[in-house]
Structures are given as structure tokens and as C-alpha cells.
C-alpha positions as CSV (number, residue, x, y, z in Angstrom):
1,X,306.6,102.1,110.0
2,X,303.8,104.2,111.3
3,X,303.8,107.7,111.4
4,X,303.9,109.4,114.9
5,X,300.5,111.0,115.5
6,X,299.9,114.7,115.7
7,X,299.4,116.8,118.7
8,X,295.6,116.7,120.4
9,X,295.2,120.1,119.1
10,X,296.0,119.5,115.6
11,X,294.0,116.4,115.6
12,X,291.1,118.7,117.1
13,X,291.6,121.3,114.0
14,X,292.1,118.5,111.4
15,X,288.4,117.0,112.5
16,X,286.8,120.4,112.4
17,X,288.7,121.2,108.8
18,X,286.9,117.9,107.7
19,X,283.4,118.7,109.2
20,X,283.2,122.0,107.5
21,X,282.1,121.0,103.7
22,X,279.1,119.4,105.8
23,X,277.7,122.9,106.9
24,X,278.7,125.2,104.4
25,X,276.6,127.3,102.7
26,X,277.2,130.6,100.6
27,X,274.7,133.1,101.5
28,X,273.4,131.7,105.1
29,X,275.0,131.7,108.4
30,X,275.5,128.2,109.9
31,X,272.6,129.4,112.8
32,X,269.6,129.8,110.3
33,X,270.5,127.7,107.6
34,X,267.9,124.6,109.4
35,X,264.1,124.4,108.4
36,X,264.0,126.0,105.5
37,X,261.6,123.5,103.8
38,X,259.0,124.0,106.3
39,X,258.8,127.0,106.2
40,X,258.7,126.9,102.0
41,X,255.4,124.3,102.7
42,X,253.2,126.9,105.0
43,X,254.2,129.7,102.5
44,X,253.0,127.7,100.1
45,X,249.7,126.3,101.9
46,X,248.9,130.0,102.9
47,X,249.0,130.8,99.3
48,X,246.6,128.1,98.5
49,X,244.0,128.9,101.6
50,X,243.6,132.0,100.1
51,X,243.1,131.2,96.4
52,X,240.8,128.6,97.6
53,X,238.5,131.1,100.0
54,X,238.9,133.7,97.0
55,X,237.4,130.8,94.7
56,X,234.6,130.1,97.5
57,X,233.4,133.4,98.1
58,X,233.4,133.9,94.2
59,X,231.8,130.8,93.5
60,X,229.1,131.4,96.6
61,X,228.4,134.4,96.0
62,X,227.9,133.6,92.0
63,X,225.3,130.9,93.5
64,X,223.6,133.1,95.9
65,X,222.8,135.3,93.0
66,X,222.0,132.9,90.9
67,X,219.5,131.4,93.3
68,X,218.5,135.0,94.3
69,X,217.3,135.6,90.8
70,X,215.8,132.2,89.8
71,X,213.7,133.4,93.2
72,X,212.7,136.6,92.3
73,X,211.6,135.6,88.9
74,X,208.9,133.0,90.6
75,X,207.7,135.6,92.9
76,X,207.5,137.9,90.2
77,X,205.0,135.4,87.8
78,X,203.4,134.0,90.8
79,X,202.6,137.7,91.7
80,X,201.2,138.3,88.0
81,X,199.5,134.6,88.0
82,X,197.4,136.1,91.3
83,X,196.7,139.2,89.6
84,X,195.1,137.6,86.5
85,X,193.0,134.9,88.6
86,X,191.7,138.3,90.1
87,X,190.8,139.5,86.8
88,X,189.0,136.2,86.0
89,X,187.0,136.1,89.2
90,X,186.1,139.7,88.4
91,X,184.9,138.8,85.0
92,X,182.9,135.8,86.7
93,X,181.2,137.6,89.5
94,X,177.6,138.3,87.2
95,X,177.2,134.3,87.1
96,X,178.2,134.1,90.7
97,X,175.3,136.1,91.6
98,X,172.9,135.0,89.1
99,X,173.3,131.3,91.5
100,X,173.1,133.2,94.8
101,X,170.6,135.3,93.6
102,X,167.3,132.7,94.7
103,X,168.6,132.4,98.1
104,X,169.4,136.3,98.4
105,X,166.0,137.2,97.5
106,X,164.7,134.6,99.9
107,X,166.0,136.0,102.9
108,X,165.5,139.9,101.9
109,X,163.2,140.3,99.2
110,X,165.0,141.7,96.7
111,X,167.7,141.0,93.9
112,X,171.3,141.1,95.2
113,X,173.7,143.8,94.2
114,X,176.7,143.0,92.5
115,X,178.8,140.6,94.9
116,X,182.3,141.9,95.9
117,X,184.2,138.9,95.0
118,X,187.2,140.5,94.7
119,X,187.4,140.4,98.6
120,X,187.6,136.3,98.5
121,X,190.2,136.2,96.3
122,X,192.7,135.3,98.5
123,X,190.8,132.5,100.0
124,X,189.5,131.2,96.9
125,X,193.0,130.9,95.1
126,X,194.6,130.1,98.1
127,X,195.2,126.1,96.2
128,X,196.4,128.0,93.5
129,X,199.0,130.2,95.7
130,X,199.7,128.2,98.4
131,X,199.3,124.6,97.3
132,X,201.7,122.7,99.8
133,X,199.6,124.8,102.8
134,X,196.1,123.9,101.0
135,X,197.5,119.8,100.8
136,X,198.3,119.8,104.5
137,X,195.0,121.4,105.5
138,X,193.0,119.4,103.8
139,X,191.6,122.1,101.8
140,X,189.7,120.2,98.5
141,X,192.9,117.7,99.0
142,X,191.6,114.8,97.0
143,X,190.5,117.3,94.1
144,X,194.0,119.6,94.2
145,X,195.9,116.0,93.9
146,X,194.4,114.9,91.0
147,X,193.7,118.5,89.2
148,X,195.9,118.6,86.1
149,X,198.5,121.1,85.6
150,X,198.1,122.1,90.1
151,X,201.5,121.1,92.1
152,X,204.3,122.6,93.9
153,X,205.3,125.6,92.3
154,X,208.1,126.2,95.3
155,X,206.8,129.9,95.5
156,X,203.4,131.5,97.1
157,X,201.7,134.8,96.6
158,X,199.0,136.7,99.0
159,X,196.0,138.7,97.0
160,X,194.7,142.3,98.1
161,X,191.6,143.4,96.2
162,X,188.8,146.1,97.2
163,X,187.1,148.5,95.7
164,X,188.4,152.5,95.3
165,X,184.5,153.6,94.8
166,X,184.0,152.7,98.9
167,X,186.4,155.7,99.7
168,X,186.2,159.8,99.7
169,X,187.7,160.9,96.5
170,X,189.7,163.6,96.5
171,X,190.8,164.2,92.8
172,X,189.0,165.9,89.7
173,X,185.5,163.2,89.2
174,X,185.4,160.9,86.5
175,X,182.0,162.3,85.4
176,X,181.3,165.3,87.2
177,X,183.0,168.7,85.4
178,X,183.4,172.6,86.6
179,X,181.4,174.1,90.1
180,X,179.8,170.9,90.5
181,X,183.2,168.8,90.3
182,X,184.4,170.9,92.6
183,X,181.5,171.4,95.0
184,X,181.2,167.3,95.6
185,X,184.9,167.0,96.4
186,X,184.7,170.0,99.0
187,X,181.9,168.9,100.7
188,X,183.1,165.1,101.0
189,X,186.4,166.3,102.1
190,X,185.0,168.9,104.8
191,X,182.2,166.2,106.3
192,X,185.1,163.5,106.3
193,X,187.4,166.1,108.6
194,X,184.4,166.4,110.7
195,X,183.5,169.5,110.1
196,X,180.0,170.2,110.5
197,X,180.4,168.3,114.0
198,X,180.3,170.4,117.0
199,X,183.2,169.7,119.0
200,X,184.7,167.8,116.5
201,X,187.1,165.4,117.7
202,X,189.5,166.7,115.2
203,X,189.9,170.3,116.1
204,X,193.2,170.2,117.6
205,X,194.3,169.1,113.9
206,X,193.3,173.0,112.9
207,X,194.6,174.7,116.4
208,X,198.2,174.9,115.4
209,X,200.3,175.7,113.3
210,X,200.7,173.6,109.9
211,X,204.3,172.2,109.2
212,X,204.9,174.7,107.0
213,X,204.7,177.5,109.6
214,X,201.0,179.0,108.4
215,X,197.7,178.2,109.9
216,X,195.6,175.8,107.8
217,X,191.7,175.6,108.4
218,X,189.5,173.2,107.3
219,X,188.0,175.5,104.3
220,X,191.8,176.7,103.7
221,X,192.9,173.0,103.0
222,X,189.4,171.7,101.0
223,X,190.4,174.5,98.6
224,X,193.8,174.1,98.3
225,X,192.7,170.5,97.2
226,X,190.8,171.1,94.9
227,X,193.1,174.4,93.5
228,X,195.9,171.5,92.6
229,X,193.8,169.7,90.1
230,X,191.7,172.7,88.3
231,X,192.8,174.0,85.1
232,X,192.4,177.4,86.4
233,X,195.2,179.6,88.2
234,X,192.2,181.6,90.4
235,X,192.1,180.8,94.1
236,X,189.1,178.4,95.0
237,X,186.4,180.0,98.2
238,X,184.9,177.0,100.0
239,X,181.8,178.2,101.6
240,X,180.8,175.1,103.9
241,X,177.3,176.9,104.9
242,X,176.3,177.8,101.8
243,X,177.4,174.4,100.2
244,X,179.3,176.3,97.2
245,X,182.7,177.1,95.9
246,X,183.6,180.3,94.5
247,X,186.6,181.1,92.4
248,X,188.9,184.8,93.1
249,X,192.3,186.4,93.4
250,X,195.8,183.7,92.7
251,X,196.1,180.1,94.5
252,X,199.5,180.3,94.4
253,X,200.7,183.2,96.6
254,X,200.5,180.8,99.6
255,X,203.0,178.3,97.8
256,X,205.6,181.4,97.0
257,X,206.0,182.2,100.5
258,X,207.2,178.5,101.3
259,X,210.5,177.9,102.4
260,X,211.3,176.0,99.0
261,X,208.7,177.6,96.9
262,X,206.3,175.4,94.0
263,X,203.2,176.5,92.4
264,X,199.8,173.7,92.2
265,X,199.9,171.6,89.6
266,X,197.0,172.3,87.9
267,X,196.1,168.9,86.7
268,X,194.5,165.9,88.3
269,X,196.4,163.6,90.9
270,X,198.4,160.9,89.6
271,X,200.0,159.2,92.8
272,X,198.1,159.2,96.7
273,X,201.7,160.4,97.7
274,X,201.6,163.8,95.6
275,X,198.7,164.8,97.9
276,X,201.4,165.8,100.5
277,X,202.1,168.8,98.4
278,X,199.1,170.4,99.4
279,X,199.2,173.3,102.2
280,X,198.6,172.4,105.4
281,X,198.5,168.6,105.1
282,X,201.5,166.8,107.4
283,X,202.4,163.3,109.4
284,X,199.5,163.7,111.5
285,X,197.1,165.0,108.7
286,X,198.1,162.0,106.8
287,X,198.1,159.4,109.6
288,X,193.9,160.4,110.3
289,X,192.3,161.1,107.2
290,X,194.8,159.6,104.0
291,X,196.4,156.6,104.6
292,X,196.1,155.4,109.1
293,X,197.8,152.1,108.0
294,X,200.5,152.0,105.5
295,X,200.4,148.2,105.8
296,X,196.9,147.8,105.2
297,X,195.6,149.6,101.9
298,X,192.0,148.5,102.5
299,X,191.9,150.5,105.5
300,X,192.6,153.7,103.5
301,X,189.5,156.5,103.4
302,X,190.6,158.4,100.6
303,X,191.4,157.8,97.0
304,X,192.4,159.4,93.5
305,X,190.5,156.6,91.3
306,X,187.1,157.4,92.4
307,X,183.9,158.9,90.6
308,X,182.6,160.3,93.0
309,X,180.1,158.3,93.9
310,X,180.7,156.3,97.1
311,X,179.5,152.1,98.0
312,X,177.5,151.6,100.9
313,X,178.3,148.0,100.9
314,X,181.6,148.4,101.3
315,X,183.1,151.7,102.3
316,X,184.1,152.1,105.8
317,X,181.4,153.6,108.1
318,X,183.5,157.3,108.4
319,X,183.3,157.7,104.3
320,X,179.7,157.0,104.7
321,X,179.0,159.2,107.0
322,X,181.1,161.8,105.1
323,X,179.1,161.4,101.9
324,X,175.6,161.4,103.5
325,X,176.3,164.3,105.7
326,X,177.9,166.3,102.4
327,X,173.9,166.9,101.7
328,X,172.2,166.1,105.3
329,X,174.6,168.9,106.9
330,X,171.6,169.8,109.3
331,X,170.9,166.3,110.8
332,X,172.1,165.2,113.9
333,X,173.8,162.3,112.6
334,X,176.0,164.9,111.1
335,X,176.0,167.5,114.1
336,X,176.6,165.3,116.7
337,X,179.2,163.0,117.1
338,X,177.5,160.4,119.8
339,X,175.3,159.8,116.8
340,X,178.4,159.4,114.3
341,X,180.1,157.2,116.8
342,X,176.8,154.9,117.2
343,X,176.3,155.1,113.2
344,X,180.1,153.8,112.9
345,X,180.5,151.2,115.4
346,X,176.6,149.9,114.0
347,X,177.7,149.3,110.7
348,X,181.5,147.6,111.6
349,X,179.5,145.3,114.2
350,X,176.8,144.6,111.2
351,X,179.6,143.2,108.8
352,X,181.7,141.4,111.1
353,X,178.6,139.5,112.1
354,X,177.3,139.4,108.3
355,X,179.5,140.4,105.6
356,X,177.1,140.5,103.1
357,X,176.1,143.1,100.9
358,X,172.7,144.3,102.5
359,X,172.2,147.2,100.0
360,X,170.7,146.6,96.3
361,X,170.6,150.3,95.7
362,X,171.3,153.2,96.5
363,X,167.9,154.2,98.0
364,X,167.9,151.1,100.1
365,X,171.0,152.6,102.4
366,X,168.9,155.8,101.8
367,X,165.5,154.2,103.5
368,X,168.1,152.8,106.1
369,X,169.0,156.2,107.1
370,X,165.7,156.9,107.7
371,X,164.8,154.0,109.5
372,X,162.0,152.9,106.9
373,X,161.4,150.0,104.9
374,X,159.2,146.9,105.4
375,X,160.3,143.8,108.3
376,X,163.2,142.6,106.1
377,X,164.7,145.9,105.6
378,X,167.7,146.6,107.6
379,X,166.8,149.1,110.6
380,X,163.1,147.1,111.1
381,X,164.8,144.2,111.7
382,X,168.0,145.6,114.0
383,X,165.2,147.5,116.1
384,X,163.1,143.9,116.9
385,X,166.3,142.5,117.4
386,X,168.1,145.2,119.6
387,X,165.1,146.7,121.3
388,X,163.7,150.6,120.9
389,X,166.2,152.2,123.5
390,X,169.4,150.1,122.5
391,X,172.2,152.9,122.6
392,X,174.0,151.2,119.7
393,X,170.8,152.4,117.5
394,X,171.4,155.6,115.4
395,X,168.9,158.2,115.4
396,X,167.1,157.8,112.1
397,X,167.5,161.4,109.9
398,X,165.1,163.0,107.7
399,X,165.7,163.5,104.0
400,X,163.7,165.6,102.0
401,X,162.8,164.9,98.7
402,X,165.3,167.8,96.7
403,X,168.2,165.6,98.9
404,X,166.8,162.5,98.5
405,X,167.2,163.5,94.5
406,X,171.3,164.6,95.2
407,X,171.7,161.7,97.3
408,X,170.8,158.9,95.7
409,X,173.2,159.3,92.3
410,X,176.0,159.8,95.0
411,X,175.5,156.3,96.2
412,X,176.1,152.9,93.7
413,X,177.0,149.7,94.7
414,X,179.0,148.1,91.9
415,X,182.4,148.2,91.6
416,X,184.0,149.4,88.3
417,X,187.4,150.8,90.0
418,X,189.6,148.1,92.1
419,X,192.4,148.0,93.6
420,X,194.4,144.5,93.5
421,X,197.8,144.1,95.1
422,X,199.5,140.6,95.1
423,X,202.8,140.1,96.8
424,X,204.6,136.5,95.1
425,X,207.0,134.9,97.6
426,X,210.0,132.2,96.9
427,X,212.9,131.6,99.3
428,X,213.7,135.0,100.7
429,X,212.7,137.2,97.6
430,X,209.6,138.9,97.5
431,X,207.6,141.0,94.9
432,X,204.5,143.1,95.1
433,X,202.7,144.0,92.8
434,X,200.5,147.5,93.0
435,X,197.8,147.8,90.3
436,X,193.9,149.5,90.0
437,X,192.2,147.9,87.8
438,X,189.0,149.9,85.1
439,X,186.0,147.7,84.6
440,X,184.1,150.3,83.9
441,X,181.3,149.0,80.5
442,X,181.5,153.3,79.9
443,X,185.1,153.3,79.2
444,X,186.5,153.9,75.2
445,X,190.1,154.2,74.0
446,X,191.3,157.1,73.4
447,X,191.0,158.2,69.5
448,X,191.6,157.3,66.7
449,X,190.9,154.1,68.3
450,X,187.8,152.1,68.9
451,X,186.6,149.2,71.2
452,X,185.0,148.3,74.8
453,X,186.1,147.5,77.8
454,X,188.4,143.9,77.7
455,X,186.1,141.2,79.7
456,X,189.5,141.5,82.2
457,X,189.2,145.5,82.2
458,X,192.0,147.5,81.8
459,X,194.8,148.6,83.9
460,X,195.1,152.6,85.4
461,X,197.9,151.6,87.2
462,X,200.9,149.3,87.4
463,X,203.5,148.9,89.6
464,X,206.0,146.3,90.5
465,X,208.6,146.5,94.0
């Protein structure tokens, strides 16, 4: 017989009693005790987003430097590879003249100086240092494809050369010693400020004060020059008129009274930069007479490397003027500066129509100055071409024989001195390379040793950013 069946409550009670193994759980409440598994799988794909972003930065950034480096390495040697094609050309420029020397004398009656091929090396190496630019241009193309060892070297490199002899020199001479060491540099310096014209253009320079709170002449800065690289400790006397120095009472007083005191050095130059040391020389000085063009090196008038002697083929018409008119102070070339202006803008006209070298000598820029010389000489030929009154003619100046005598050692045109500054490019790195370079045939080792100059010359100075 069937049992009788429980109340509707009971029953109720009994079927929750028999649900509850279904949903217990020790440690969670019945509410939150769902999803629990999803939320275990995003814990556990956050945890592997971020070791996998950890191992991609690691792993990129262990590439990019990888790559950065490989870079950098083939700027660097495609840097040095333009510096020693430099050299070669260099070494190579006496034959290069000897087969341009028939048509030279054809066309001006006379032997050519020495050829500044330095300036061409960019152009001439250009297959060398930009060989996929060269292919595309058409440059020699059916020679570069088939030249042996010439491809793509997946970097490039630019070449800077020129000549440190076509600026004013500012540090102790390479062959000049004691009053008349010092009485060359003064005079350059002085003529290159404008000093003997009258106005000058660069008075206002001397008006004010300096940055260092004292007033700085043109005689008080000449001297302070040349007091840094003397051996002495006696205060240098520039007398511009009399076209002498004079040595009396300390150089260094001046320093002592500086904010942050120093004393001179005493010893020759060894950067361009250390010439900010001396007295009165600031942004402005700098920006007109050192260096007008950071970016540009071959526009700079001054120099540390230089002999003293100055190239009329290739110095810029302002260092010309300021070596001529340290011994032609009376002339109005160097007294007037409508003549200056007419001198410079003549000569940068002359070699951006014809940049050749138009002096074999020294005296041949001299006869120039003077307007002389037979019809293929320089000023005959401007003056049938331009016309007696033309206002971009100089007024010819006349040299006497005593400064004909000074002059013409002053002026050379070789180059023993250069400067050549590469800068190699691969992918984003890029290396420049700073050097000046001694050809000079006069140079020995220092002793004990013995030997010549290298056919390549020798390095003064090395540098690589």
C-alpha cells in the first residue's frame, strides 16, 4: 500500500534539501561562485600580453642596436675610404698638371701653379661615394657597371677639402720666429678687422663694451693674440702706424680681473675654439671675423695651421686684402672701403665665372695689383673686356720696390696644409670625420727619428664625431 504523501511544504523543503549538494561550495557564497574560469583565462592572457610586449621591446630594441651599429660602422670606413681617395688625389695632382699644363700655357703664357684638386674631390669620387646616385644619373654608367671591386656599398660619404694657407693665420708661424713672428700676425689680424679703413664698417665691433665688461680695441685684441701663444709673460704693444710690436709690463693683469680669472697660455693654439679665450673676442667677434658659417668650414677667414704666407688662388677676397694691405697700409685699396668693396666683389665674380687658378706666382697677383702685365695678364684683359670707367674695376696701387721685396714671400700658391672633412652616411647614422692634413716636402720627424714626408702626407689633426 502506498504511503500517504507529505504536506506541500515538506515536499517544498525535501526538493530544496536535495538541490543543495548541487551548489555547495566551502569558501564561496552561492552569488559569486559562477565564471570563475573566465576570469582565470584573461588573467592568464594579460600575463602573457605582457611577457610577449616585454620580449618585443627587448628583442626590437636588441635589433635596432644591432642595426644602429652595423650602420655606424659603414659610415665610419666609408668616411675614412673618402679621406684616403683625398690623400691619393693629393699625391696625384703634379701629373694632373703636367697634362693640363700645354693648354694652360696656351691661353696665358705661362706654366700653371699647382692645381687645387682637392676642391673636386667630391665630384670626382662621387662613383666611389654615391654609386647607386652615379648609376641613375648616368654618370660613366657603362664603366662603373663593369669596374671590378665598384657596387653598392649601402652607405655614402660627402668630401670637404681646401686649403688652410688661403686664410689669415692667427697662431705662432711655421717659419717665421721672435718680432717678426709676431709683427706678421698683428698686421694680418688688424688689416683683416679693417683697421687702416676709414670709417670702417666694423667700428661698432670696438664701440662697446666687450663681453667681459672692459673695452677691447683693435690694438688691445691683436696683442692679446698674439700674448697667448708667446713664450714670454711681458705684455705685447701693437703699434699699427709704425708697423712694429713692442714687448712691456705683465699680459696677464687683464685676465686677473675677470670674473673667473685664467692667465694666457703661453703656447701656440691647438683648437680654433680655444681662440675664445682671448680678451675682447665674443658671439659677434666670432660670427665676423673667425668662423661666419659653422656649417661651412671653407668659408672660414682665419686659421691655426697656416705659415703665414697666404694663396691668392684660393683665399677669399677679404684675407687678400688683409695680407696686401699688412704692407700697402698707405694705398687706397686699403684706406678706402669703396675700393675694398670693388676689389672683393671683382675677385668672387672672377671665380664664379672661371675657377681657375690665374696666379703662377706670387708676383703675378702682385703685377695684378698694380694693374700691369702684358694682354694675357689679368687686369689688361678685365679692362678691354669691362671698359676704363667700369665701377666694378679696382683702383690699381703702387708698390715700391722695399714692399714689393716683403710682399712677394707673403704670397705662394701651393698648398702644403689642407683641410679634409668627410661625413660617411648609412641608414640614419652619420660620422664626420675632421682632419688637416701636412704635405709639406720640408717636414722631418721629430728626433731620434729620420724620414720625409709620406707621398699621402701626414696628419696634424684627427677627429672623428
Amino acid at each position: 500500500m502506498r504511503p500517504p504523501s507529505p504536506p506541500s511544504s515538506q515536499r517544498l523543503s525535501t526538493i530544496r534539501v536535495a538541490k543543495k549538494p548541487y551548489h555547495y561550495h566551502p569558501m564561496l557564497p552561492p552569488q559569486k561562485r559562477r565564471g570563475i574560469a573566465l576570469v582565470m583565462a584573461m588573467i592568464t592572457l594579460a600575463i602573457l600580453t605582457v611577457t610577449l610586449a616585454d620580449m618585443q621591446q627587448t628583442t626590437l630594441a636588441s635589433f635596432l642596436a644591432a642595426t644602429t651599429e652595423r650602420d655606424r660602422l659603414r659610415a665610419e670606413f666609408m668616411a675614412k675610404s673618402g679621406l684616403n681617395l683625398t690623400r691619393l688625389l693629393v699625391a696625384q695632382e703634379p701629373v694632373i698638371r703636367n697634362a693640363v699644363t700645354p693648354t694652360y700655357q696656351l691661353f696665358l703664357g705661362r706654366p700653371p701653379p699647382q692645381l687645387p684638386v682637392w676642391a673636386y674631390a667630391d665630384l670626382v669620387f662621387r662613383p666611389f661615394c654615391k654609386y647607386s646616385e652615379s648609376i641613375e644619373s648616368g654618370l660613366g654608367s657603362s664603366l662603373l657597371l663593369g669596374a671590378e671591386g665598384l657596387g653598392e656599398t649601402h652607405a655614402e660619404c660627402e668630401i670637404l677639402a681646401f686649403a688652410e694657407n688661403s686664410r689669415i693665420n692667427l697662431n705662432d708661424p711655421l717659419f717665421f720666429d721672435g718680432d717678426r713672428a709676431r709683427t706678421s700676425v698683428a698686421m694680418q689680424f688688424f688689416a683683416l678687422m679693417g683697421g687702416y679703413q676709414s670709417p670702417s664698417p666694423f667700428d661698432p665691433l670696438f664701440e662697446g663694451l666687450d663681453p667681459d665688461g672692459q673695452h677691447s680695441t683693435r690694438q688691445d685684441i691683436v696683442s692679446a693674440l698674439i700674448d697667448w701663444w708667446d713664450y714670454d709673460t711681458e705684455r705685447t704693444n701693437f703699434d699699427p702706424g709704425g708697423a712694429k710690436v713692442t714687448v712691456g709690463g705683465p699680459e696677464e693683469d687683464i685676465y686677473l680681473r675677470f670674473d673667473d680669472p685664467y692667465r694666457p697660455k703661453n703656447a701656440p693654439f691647438d683648437s680654433l675654439e680655444e681662440i675664445r679665450l682671448i680678451r675682447g673676442i665674443g658671439d659677434d667677434f666670432w660670427a665676423t671675423f673667425i668662423e661666419p658659417d659653422p656649417e661651412h668650414p671653407e668659408r672660414r677667414l682665419v686659421t691655426i695651421y697656416g705659415s703665414g704666407s697666404v694663396n691668392p688662388n684660393e683665399a677669399p677676397p677679404q684675407v687678400l686684402l688683409a695680407r696686401v694691405c699688412s704692407v700697402l697700409t698707405d694705398q687706397s685699396l686699403c684706406t678706402d672701403p669703396m675700393e675694398a668693396a670693388r676689389f672683393i666683389q671683382l675677385i668672387t665674380t672672377l671665380r664664379m665665372l672661371a675657377p681657375i687658378p690665374f696666379f703662377s706666382s706670387g708676383s703675378d697677383f702682385l703685377t695684378f695689383l698694380e694693374g700691369g702685365g702684358g694682354p694675357r695678364d689679368l687686369y689688361p684683359m678685365l679692362l678691354s673686356f669691362l671698359g676704363q670707367d667700369n665701377p666694378l674695376l679696382f683702383k690699381p696701387v703702387r708698390i715700391r720696390p722695399e714692399q714689393r721685396q716683403t710682399l712677394e714671400p707673403l704670397l705662394v700658391t701651393g698648398a702644403k696644409i689642407l683641410s679634409i672633412n668627410v661625413t660617411g652616411r648609412s641608414g640614419r647614422a652619420v660620422v664626420k670625420l675632421k682632419t688637416v692634413m701636412n704635405f709639406h716636402e720640408r717636414w722631418t720627424p721629430p728626433p731620434p727619428n729620420a724620414g720625409t714626408m709620406p707621398g699621402l702626407g701626414i696628419f696634424y689633426y684627427y677627429r672623428i664625431e
